[in-house]
C-alpha positions as CSV (number, residue, x, y, z in Angstrom):
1,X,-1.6,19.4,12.2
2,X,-4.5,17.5,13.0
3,X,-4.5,14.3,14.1
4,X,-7.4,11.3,14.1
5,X,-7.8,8.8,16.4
6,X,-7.8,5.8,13.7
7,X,-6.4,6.6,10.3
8,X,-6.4,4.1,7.7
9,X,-3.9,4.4,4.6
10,X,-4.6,2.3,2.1
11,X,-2.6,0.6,-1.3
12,X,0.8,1.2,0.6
13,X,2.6,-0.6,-2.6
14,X,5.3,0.7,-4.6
15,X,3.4,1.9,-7.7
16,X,0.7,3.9,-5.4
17,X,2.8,5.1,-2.5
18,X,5.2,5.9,-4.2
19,X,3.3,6.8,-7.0
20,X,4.5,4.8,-10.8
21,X,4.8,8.2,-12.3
22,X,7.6,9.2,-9.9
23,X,8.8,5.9,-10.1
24,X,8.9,6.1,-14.1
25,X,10.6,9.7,-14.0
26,X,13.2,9.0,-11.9
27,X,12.7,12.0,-10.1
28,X,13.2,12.7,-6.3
29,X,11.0,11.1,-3.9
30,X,11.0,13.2,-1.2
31,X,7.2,14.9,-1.8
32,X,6.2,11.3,-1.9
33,X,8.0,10.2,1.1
34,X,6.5,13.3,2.9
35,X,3.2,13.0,2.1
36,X,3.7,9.0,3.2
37,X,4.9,10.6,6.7
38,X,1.9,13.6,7.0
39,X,-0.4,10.0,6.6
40,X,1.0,8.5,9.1
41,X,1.6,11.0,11.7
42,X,-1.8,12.0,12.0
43,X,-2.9,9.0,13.8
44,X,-3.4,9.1,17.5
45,X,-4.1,6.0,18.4
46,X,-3.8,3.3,15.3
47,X,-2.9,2.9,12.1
48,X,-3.8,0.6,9.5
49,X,-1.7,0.6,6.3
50,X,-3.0,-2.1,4.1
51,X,-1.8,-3.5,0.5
52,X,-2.9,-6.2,-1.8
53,X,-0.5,-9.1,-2.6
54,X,-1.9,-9.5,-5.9
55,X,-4.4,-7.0,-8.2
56,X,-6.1,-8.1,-11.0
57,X,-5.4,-6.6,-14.4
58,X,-6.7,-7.5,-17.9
59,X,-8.1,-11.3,-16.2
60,X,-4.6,-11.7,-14.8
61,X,-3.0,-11.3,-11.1
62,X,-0.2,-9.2,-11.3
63,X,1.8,-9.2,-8.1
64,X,2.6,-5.8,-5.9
65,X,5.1,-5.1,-3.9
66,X,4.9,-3.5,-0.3
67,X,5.5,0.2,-0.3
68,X,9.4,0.9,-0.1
69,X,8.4,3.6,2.6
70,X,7.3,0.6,4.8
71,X,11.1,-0.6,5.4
72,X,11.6,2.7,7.5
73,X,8.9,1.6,10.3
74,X,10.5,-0.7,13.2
75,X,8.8,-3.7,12.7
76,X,8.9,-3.7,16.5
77,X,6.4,-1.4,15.5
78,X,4.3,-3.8,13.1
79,X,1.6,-6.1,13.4
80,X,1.1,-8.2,10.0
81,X,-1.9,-10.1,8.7
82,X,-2.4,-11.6,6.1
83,X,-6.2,-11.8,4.8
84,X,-5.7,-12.6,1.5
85,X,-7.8,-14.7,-0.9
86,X,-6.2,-15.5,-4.4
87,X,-9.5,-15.8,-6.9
88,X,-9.4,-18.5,-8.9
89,X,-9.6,-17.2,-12.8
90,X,-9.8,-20.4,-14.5
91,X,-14.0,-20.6,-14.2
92,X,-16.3,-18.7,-16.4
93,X,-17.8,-16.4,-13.4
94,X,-14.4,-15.3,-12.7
95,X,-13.9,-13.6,-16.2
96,X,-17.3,-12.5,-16.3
């Protein structure tokens, strides 16, 4: 397959990887844990998974959860970072 020297996955939270639909049917989640893998075996040389901690929805922060896939990686393996920035809804602008 081919491979990239930097790939970038991005929204690595249950809901997205593994998708809500599979996650609402029930059904196996194998095609979603390959396609997770193909993502992440085509980097070469680094690869960024990234996630938010919250998303907004409606005016409200709703809280994600990291991908389940992410348990299988040795966090030997990992570097985390945390560059989030909680917006604050209680101002006009921020409902606008």
């Amino acid at each position: 397959g081919l491979e990239y020297p930097v790939v970038f996955l991005v929204g690595t939270e249950d809901g997205f990887m593994p998708h809500q639909r599979v996650l609402d049917e029930g059904t196996d989640l194998s095609e979603e844990r390959r396609l997770a893998y193909v993502g992440i075996t085509r980097a070469r040389d680094q690869l960024f998974l990234t996630r938010a901690r919250y998303r907004i929805r409606w005016g409200k922060q709703v809280p994600r959860q990291p991908s389940r896939f992410l348990t299988a990686i040795d966090p030997a393996l990992r570097v985390t970072r945390d560059d989030s920035v909680v917006p604050e809804l209680d101002t006009q602008a921020a409902r606008e």
